[in-house]
matplotlib code that plots the C-alpha trace (Angstrom):
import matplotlib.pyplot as plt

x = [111.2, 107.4, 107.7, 109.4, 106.1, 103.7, 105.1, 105.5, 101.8, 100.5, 102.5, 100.8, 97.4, 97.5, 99.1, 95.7, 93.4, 95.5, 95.1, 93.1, 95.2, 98.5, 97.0, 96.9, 100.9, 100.9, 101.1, 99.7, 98.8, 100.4, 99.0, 101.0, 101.8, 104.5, 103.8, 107.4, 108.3, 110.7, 111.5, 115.3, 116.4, 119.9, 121.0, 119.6, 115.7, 113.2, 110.4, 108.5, 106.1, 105.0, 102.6, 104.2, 102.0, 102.9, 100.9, 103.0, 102.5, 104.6, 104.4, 108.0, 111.1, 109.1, 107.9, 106.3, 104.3, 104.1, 105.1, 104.7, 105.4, 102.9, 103.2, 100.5, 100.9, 99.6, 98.0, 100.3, 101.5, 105.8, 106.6, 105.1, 107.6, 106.5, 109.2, 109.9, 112.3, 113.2, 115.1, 117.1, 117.2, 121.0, 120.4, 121.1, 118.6, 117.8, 115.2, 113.8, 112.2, 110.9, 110.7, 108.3, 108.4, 106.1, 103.7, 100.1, 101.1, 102.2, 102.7, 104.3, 106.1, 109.4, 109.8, 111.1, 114.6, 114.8, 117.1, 118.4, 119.5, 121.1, 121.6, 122.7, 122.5, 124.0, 122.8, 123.0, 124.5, 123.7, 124.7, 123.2, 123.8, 121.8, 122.7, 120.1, 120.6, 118.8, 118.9, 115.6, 114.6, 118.3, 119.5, 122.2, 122.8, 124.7, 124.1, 125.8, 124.7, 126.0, 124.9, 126.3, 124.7, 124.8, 122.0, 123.1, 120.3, 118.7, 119.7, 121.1, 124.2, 124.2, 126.7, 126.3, 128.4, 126.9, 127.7, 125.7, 122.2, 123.1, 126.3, 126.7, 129.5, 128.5, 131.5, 131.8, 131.3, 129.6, 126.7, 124.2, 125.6, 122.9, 121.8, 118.0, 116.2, 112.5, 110.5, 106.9, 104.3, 101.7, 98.0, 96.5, 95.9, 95.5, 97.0, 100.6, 102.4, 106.1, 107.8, 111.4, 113.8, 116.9, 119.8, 121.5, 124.3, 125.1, 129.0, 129.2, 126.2, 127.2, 123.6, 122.4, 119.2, 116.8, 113.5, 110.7, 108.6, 105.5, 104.1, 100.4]
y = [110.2, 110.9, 106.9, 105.8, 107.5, 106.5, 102.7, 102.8, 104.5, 102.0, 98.8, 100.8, 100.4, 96.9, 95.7, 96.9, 95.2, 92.1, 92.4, 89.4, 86.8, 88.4, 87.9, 84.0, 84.6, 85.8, 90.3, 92.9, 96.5, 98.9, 102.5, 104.9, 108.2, 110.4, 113.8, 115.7, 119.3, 119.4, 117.4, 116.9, 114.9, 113.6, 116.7, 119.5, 120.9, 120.0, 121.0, 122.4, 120.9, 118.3, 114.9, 112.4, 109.3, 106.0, 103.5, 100.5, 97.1, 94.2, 90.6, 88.4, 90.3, 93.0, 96.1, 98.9, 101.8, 105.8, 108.3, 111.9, 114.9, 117.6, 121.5, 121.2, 125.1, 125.9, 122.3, 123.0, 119.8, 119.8, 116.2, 113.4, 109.9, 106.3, 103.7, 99.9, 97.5, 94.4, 93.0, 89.7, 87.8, 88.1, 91.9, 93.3, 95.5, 97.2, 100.1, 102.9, 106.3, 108.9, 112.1, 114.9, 118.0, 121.1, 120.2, 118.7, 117.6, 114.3, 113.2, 114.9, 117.2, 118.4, 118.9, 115.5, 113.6, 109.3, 107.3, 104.4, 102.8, 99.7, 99.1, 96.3, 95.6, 92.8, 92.3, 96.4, 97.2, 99.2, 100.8, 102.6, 104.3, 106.7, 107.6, 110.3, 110.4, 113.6, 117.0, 118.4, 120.2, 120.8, 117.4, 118.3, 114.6, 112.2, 113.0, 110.8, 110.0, 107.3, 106.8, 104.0, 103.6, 101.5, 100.5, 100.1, 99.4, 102.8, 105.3, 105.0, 106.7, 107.6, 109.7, 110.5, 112.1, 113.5, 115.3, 117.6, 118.0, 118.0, 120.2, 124.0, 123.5, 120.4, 118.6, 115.2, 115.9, 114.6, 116.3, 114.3, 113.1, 112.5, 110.4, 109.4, 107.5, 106.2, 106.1, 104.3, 106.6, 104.8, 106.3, 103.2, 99.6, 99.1, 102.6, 103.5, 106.2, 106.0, 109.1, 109.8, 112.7, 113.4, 115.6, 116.4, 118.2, 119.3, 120.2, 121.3, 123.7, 124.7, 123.5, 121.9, 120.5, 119.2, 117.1, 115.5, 113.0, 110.6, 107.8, 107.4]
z = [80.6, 80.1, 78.8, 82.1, 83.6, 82.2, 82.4, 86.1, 86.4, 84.4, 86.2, 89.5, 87.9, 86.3, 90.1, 91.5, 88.9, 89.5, 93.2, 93.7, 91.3, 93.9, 97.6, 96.1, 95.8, 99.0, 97.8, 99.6, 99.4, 102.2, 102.7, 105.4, 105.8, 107.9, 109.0, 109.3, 110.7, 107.7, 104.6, 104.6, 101.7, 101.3, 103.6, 101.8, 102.6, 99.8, 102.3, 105.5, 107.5, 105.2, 105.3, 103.4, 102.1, 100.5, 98.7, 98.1, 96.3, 97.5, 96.2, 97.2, 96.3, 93.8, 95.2, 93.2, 94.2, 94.9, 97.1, 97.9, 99.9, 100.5, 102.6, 105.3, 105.8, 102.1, 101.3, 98.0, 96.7, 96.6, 95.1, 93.9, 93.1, 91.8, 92.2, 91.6, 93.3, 94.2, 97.0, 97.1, 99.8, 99.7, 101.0, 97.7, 96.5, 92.3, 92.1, 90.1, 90.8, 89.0, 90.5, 90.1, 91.6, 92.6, 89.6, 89.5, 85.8, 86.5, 82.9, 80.0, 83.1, 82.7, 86.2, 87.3, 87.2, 86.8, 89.0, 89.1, 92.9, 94.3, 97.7, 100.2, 104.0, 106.1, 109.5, 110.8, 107.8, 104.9, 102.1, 99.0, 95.5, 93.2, 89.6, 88.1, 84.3, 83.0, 84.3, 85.7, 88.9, 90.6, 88.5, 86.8, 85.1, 85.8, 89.3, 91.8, 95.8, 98.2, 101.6, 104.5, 107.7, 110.9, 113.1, 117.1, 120.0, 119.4, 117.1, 113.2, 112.5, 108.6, 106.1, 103.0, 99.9, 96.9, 93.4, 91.3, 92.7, 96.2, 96.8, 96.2, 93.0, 92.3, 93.2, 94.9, 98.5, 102.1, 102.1, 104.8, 108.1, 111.1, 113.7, 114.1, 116.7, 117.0, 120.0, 120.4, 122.3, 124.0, 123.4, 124.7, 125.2, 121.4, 119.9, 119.5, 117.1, 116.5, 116.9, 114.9, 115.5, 113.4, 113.6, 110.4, 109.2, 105.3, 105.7, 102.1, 102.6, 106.4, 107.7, 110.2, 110.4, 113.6, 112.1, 114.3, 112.4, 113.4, 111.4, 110.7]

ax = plt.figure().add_subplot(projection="3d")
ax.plot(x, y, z, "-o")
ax.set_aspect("equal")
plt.show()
């Protein structure tokens, strides 16, 4: 796993240096941020009031980059996740992701669990799955998570079912069901902040969940 780290660090790295060969393929560098009142992931909470930034590398189908969710009450760091994929234009989506969790030892950590995750949408449409191999951090291996959703005018209905990592006995189970909506606030003329709120309910661990998020 340290391996699967280090390569996607280094793919990162060798994407920047290369920056100026991609913009003549037409690639681009994207830097954003949220800033959440709680960090629900896959119906369970992995967080509080968190700032979540992104720095992405996209050139055609191939994306690769790194993500990561910090506490804003402590300034702690609580995860930090690099990930590849690639997206056909036939809506079907391959990826990676290594996850690293509540460490500032990014490589040569045993805190972190690799997955593998396909997805595919048609027109408001989508559907995902996620296969962790090793056990790490909550990962059990062999850790299983499917998720569909549906996009109407305004909100996104989603449900999700898990094993291992995200139910109580580790059996196969729904696990994230919510609806989310996004609203644009108008600051002026030329400024605008999207605003998201979600409602989410874990049935396998009886919670329910309210989140407010904005994007910087």
């Amino acid at each position: 796993m340290k391996k699967v780290s280090l390569f996607l660090f280094a793919a990162i790295v060798v994407a920047g240096s290369m920056s100026g060969f991609a913009q003549d393929a037409k690639g681009a560098w994207s830097v954003g941020a949220d800033v959440v009142s709680s960090y629900i992931w896959r119906g369970s909470k992995a967080g509080v009031f968190s700032i979540q930034p992104t720095v992405k590398y996209s050139t055609g189908g191939f994306s690769i980059g790194a993500w990561g969710s910090g506490d804003l009450t402590t300034g702690a760091p609580e995860e930090t996740d690099l990930f590849a994929t690639y997206a056909f234009k036939s809506g079907f989506s391959l990826g990676v992701t290594d996850y690293h969790y509540n460490t500032s030892k990014l490589f040569g950590s045993k805190v972190h669990a690799f997955e593998a995750n396909a997805g595919y949408a048609v027109g408001k449409f989508s559907i995902a799955g996620n296969y962790v191999f090793n056990a790490a951090s909550g990962a059990i291996g062999d850790d299983k998570y499917f998720e569909a959703g549906y996009q109407f005018s305004t909100v996104k209905l989603f449900v999700g079912a898990g094993d291992g990592w995200y139910t109580n006995d580790g059996s196969f189970q729904a696990c994230n069901i919510g609806v989310t909506t996004t609203k644009t606030l108008k600051i002026s003329e030329s400024f605008s902040i999207p605003v998201t709120g979600s409602v989410i309910i874990n049935p396998n661990k009886e919670q329910i969940f309210y989140v407010i998020g904005i994007t910087l």
